[in-house]
C-alpha positions in Angstrom: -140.3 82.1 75.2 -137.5 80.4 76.7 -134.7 79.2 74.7 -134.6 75.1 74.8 -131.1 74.2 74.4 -131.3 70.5 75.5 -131.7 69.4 72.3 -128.8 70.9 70.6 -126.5 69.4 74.0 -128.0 65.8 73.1 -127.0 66.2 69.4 -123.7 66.9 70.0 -122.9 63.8 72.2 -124.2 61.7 69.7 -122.7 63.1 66.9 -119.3 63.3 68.8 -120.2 58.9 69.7 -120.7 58.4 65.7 -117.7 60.3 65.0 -115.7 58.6 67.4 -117.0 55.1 66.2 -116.4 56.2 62.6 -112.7 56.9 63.6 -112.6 53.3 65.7 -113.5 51.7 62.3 -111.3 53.4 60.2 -108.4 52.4 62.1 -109.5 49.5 62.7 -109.5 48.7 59.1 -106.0 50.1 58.5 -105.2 47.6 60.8 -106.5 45.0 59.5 -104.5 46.3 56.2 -101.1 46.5 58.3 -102.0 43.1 59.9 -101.4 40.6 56.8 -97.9 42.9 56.0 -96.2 42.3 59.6 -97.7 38.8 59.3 -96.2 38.7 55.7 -93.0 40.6 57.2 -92.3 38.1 59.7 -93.0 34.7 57.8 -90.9 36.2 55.3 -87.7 36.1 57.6 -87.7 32.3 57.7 -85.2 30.9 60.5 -81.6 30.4 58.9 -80.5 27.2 57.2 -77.7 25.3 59.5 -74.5 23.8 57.9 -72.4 21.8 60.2 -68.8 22.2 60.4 -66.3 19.2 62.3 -63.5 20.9 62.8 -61.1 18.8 63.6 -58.8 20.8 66.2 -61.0 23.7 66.8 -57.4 25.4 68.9 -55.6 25.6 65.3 -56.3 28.7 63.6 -55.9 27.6 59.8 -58.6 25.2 60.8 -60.6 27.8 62.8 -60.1 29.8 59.2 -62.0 27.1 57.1 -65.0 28.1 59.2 -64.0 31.5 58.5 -64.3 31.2 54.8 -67.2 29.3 55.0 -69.1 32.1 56.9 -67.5 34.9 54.4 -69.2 32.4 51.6 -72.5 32.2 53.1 -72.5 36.4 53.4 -71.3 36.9 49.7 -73.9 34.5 48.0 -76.5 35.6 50.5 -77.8 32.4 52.1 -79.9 32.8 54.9 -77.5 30.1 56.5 -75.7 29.7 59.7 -72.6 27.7 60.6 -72.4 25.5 63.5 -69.2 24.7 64.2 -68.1 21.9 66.7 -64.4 20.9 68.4 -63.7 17.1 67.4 -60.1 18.1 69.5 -58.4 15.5 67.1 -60.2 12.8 68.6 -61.6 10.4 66.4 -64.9 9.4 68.8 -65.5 13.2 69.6 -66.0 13.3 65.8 -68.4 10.7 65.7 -70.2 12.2 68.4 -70.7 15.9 66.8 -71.6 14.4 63.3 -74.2 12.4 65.0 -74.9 15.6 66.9 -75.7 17.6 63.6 -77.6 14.6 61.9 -80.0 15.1 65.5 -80.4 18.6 64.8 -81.4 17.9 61.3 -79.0 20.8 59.7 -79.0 20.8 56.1 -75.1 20.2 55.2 -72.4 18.6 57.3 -68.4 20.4 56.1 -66.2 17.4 57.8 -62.4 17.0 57.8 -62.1 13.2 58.4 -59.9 12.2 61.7 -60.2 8.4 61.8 -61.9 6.9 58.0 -63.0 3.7 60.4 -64.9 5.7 62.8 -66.4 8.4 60.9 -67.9 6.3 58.1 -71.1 5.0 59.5 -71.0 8.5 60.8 -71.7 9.8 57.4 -74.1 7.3 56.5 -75.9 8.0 59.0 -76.2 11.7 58.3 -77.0 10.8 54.2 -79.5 9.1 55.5 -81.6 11.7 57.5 -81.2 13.4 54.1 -78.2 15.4 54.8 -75.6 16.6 52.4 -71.5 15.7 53.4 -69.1 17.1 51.7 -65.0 16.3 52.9 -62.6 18.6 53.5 -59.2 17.1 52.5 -60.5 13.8 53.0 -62.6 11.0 51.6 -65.3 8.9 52.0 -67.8 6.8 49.7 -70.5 8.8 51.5 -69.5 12.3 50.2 -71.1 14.4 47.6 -67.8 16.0 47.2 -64.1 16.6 48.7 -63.1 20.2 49.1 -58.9 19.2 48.0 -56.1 21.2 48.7 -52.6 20.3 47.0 -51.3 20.8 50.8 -53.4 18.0 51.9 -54.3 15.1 49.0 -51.4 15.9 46.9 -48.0 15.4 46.5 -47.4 18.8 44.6 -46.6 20.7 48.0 -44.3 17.9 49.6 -42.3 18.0 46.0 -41.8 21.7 45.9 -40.6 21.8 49.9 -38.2 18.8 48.5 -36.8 21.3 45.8 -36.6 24.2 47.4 -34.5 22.5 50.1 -32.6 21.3 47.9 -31.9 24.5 46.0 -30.7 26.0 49.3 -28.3 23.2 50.7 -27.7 20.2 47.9 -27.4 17.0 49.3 -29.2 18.2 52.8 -29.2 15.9 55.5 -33.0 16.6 56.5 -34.9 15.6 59.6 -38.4 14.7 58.7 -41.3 15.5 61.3 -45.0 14.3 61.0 -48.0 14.3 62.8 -50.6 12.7 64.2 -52.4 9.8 62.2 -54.9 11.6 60.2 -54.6 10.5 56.7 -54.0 13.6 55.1 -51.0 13.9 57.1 -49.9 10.6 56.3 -50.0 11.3 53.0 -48.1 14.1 52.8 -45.7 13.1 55.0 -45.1 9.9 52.8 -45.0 12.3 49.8 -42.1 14.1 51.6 -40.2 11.7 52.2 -40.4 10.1 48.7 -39.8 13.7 46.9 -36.9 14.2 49.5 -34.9 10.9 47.8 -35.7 11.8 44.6 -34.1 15.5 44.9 -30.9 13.9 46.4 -31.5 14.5 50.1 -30.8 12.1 52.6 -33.1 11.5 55.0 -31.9 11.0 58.6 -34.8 10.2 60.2 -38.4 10.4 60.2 -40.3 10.4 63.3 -44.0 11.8 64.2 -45.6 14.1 66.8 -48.7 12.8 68.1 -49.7 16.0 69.8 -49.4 18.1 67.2 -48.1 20.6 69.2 -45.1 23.5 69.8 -44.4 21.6 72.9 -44.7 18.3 71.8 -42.0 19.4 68.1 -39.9 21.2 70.6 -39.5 18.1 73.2 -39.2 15.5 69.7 -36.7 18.2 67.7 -34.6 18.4 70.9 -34.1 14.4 71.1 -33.5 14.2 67.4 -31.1 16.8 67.5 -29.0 15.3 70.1 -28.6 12.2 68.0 -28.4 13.8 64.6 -26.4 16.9 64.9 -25.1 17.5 62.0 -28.9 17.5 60.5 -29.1 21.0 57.9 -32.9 21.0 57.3 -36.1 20.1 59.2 -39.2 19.2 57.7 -42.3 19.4 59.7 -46.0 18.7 59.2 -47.5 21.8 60.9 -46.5 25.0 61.8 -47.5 24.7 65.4 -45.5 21.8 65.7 -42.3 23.6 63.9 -42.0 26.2 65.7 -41.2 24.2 68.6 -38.7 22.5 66.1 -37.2 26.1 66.1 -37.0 26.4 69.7 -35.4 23.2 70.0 -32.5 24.7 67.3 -32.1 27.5 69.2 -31.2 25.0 72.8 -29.0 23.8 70.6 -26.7 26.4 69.6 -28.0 26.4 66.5 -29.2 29.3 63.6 -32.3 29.4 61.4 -32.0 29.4 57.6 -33.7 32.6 56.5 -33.6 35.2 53.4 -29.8 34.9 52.5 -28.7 34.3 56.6 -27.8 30.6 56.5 -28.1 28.2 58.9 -30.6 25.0 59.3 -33.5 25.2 56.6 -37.3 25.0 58.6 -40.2 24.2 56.1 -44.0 23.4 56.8 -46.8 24.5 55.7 -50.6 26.1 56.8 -50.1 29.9 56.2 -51.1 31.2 60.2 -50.4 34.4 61.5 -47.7 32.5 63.7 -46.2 31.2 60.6 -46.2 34.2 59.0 -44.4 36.1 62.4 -41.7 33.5 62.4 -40.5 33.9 58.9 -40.4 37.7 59.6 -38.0 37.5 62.0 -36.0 34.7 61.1 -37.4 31.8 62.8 -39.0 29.9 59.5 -37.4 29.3 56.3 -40.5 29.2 54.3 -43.9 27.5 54.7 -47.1 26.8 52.5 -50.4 28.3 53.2 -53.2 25.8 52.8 -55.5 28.3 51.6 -58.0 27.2 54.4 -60.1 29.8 53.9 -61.0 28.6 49.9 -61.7 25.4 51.6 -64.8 26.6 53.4 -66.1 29.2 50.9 -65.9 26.4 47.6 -67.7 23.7 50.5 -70.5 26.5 50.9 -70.9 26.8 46.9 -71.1 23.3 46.7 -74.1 22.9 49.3 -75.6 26.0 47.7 -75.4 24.0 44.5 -77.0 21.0 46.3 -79.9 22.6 48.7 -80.9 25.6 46.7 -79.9 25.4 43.1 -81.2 21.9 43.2 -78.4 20.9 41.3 -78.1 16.3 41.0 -76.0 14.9 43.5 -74.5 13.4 40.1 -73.6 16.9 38.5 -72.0 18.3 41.5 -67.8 17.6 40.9 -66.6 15.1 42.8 -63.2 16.8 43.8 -62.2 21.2 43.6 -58.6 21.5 44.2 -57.6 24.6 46.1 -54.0 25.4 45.2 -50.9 26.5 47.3 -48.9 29.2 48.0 -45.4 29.6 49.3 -44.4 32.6 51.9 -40.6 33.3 52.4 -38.8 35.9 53.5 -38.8 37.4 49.4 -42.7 37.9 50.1 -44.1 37.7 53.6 -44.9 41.6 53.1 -48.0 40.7 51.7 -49.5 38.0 54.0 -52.9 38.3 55.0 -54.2 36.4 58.2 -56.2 33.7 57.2 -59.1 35.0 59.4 -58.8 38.5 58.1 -58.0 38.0 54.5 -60.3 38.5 51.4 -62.1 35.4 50.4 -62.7 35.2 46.5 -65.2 32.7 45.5 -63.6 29.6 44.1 -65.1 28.8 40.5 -67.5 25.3 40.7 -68.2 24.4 37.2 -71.4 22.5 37.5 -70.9 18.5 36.3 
């Protein structure tokens, strides 16, 4: 008559094992579910696309700002892209050396502004080679797909409207005329100057170029210019940088900066930098021309986009998209943006 409870103990166990097991296999099948999703998850987020940039003097900010548009670009169209961008520091063989750098790294598109035509051509072929898009920036080459163009840069449009508007302030102005180092784009529009300059009745007194294309290299060259030419009532210089050094040289000598209706020696060059934009402000720039750097990168990104993942022909991509100018004075330097800060509207590519 005694109760035999064993039994009912060993049930339990072995209920509570099947139960266990039965829970075991159930998550083990949602896992198995989950699995294949991370798996999808993480294929899915494919490492980023890289686009080289050669900046050509990565210590200049409206260069820095090409890089700058191109990255506001890549965000905007929502490429899956990264920029590398690498200091040629205005030499001609560090050049070479980074654009072979990018074509060992295999990127997708190489953004270069061209320091030396010589050195960086086989460069470039190079790069086409391995498959790689080149588009220039303000500079050409028989191995681009196409040249990013501001007037600034492969025009004479800018150098003829810094020609007129000198010679709207002081007819007749004996001008001092101030280029750069020997990049062709700076060649050219410092030739451009110089011819616009004759042609709106100014006489040129002498023109004479920086190398460094620096403040401290414009102010040491302004200073020796100034103590032969004097009586000179307007600078022209190639860069900013390099003009405000031309100012400081001014100021040694005595001497007052044209600005708003405050006369004195007219100071005009161009890029559109934050430094620029301060000097006009309080007096120490006549006017100057913003390159519009940032445009530069963002239409080079639309064209690679065109190129690596619209598929568009190398044949129907345009050959040249001009970025336009715009001149800051005193009348409007209100509504400067930096060029690193600024909006960044998407230049319009018609397709060839």
């Amino acid at each position: 008559m005694h109760e035999r409870p064993l039994p009912r103990l060993r049930t339990q166990p072995r209920l509570g094992v099947v139960l266990a097991c039965l829970v075991l296999a159930a998550l083990a099948v949602s896992g198995a579910q989950a699995s294949p999703s991370r798996a999808h998850s993480g294929a899915a987020k494919a490492a980023p696309i890289i686009i080289g940039y050669a900046d050509p003097d990565g210590a200049e900010q409206g260069l820095q700002s090409v890089g700058y548009g191109a990255q506001q670009a890549i965000k905007e169209l929502h490429l899956n892209w990264q920029l590398k961008a690498l200091d040629d520091k205005l030499s001609a063989n560090q050049q070479v050396s980074d654009l072979d750098t990018f074509t060992s790294l295999h990127v997708k598109g190489i953004m270069s502004w061209t320091l030396d035509p010589g050195a960086a051509e086989a460069a470039y072929q190079r790069a086409a080679k391995a498959g790689i898009y080149v588009v220039g920036l303000n500079s050409q080459s028989k191995t681009f797909v196409s040249e990013m163009a501001a007037y600034t840069d492969t025009t004479c449009i800018v150098s003829k409207q810094q020609a007129a508007y000198i010679a709207s302030l002081v007819p007749h102005a004996a001008v001092l005329a101030i280029g750069g180092p020997p990049v062709p784009s700076i060649t050219l529009t410092t030739n451009c100057f110089i011819k616009a300059a004759k042609a709106a009745g100014l006489k040129i007194l002498k023109e004479q170029n920086d190398s460094t294309g620096t403040s401290q290299g414009g102010e040491q060259l302004a200073a020796n210019l100034l103590t032969k030419y004097p009586t000179a009532q307007a600078v022209w210089v190639f860069s900013e940088s390099t003009a405000l050094g031309a100012v400081a040289a001014l100021h040694s000598a005595g001497k007052t900066v044209w600005s708003g209706t405050h006369k004195g020696v007219v100071v005009v060059s161009r890029n559109g930098t934050t430094a620029g934009a301060a000097a006009i402000r309080s007096g120490n720039l006549t006017a100057t021309w913003d390159n519009n750097q940032p445009l530069l990168g963002a239409a080079a990104i639309e064209v690679l986009k065109m190129l690596i993942v619209d598929k568009v022909p190398a044949s129907k991509v345009p050959k040249l998209v001009p970025i336009p100018s715009k001149r800051w004075d005193l009348t409007d330097i209100k509504q400067y943006k930096s060029p690193l800060s600024r909006p960044v509207p998407l230049p319009k590519i018609p397709k060839g």
